[in-house]
C-alpha positions in Angstrom: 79.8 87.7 145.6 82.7 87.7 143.0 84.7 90.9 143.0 87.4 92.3 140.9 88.9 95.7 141.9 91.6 97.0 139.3 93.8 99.8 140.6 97.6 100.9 140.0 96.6 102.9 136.1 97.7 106.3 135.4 99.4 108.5 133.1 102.9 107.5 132.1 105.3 109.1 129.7 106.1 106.6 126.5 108.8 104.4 127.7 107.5 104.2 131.7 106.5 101.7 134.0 103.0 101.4 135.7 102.4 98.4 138.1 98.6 97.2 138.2 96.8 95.1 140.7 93.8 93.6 140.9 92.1 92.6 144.3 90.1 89.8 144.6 87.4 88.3 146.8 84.2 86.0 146.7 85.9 83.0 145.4 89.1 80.5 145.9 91.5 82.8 144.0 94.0 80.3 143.7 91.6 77.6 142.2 91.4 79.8 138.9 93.6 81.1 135.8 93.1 84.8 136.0 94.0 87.1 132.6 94.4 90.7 132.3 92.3 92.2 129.4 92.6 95.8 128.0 90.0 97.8 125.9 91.1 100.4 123.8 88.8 103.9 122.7 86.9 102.5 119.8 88.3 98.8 119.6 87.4 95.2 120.7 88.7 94.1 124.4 91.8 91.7 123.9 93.9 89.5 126.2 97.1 90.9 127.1 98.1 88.0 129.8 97.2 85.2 131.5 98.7 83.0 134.1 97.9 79.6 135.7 96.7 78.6 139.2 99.8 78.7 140.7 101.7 81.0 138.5 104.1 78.2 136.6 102.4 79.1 133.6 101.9 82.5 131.8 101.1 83.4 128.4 101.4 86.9 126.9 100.3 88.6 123.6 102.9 89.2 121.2 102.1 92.9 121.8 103.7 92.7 124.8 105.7 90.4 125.4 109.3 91.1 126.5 107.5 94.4 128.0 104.8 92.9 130.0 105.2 90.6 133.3 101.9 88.8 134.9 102.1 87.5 138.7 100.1 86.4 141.0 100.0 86.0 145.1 97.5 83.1 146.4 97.8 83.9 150.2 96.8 87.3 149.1 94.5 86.9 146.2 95.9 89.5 144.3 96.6 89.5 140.3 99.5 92.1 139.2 100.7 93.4 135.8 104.1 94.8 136.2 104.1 97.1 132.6 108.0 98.1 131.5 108.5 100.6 128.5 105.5 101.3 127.6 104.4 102.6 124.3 101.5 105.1 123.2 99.4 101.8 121.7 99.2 100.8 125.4 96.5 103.7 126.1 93.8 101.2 126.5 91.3 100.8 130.3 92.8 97.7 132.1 90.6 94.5 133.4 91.4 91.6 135.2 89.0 88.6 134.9 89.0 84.8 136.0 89.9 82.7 132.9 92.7 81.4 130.8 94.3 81.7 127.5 92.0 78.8 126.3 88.9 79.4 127.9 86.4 82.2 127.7 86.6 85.2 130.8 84.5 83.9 133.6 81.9 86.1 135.2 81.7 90.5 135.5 84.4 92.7 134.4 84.9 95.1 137.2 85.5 98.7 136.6 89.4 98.3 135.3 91.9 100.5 135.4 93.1 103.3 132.5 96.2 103.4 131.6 97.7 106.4 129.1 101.0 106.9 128.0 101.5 110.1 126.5 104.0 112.5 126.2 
């Protein structure tokens, strides 16, 4: 069974740092593009970053990019989002999913993880 356990959120003061991972199990982790999606109160989920099977590869929204870092570690099938000067539009609940930039997410969102920077 696929599962998908975000952790790492919180509540971070505008310009902070939050680090979130994203635990993995019930399939060949490193056989799949994973993405981190976020869903803001009252608005559509979006993809914030993706990264390819091995990690060569990463693609980021132009929300944040320059902000935003994406990594992942095969022998450990963990995703991470390393999140650098954050802003109050980054408030949003935090998902990571199997999938790419190019191709729809693949299977159930887990719980994710919410993140809200506020002063």
């Amino acid at each position: 069974q696929v599962q998908l356990v975000e952790s790492g959120g919180g509540l971070v003061q505008p310009g902070g740092s939050l680090r979130l991972s994203c635990a993995t199990s019930g399939f060949t982790f490193s056989s799949y593009e994973m993405s981190w999606y976020r869903q803001a109160l009252g608005k559509e989920r979006e993809l914030v970053a993706s990264i390819s099977t091995r990690g060569g590869i990463l693609s980021y929204a132009d929300s944040v990019k320059g902000r935003f870092t994406i990594s992942r570690d095969n022998t450990k099938g963990t995703l991470s989002l390393q999140m650098n000067s954050l802003k109050p539009e980054d408030t949003a609940v935090y998902y990571c999913i199997r999938g790419g930039p190019y191709s729809p997410p693949s299977g159930s969102w887990g719980q994710g993880t919410q993140v809200t920077v506020s002063s």
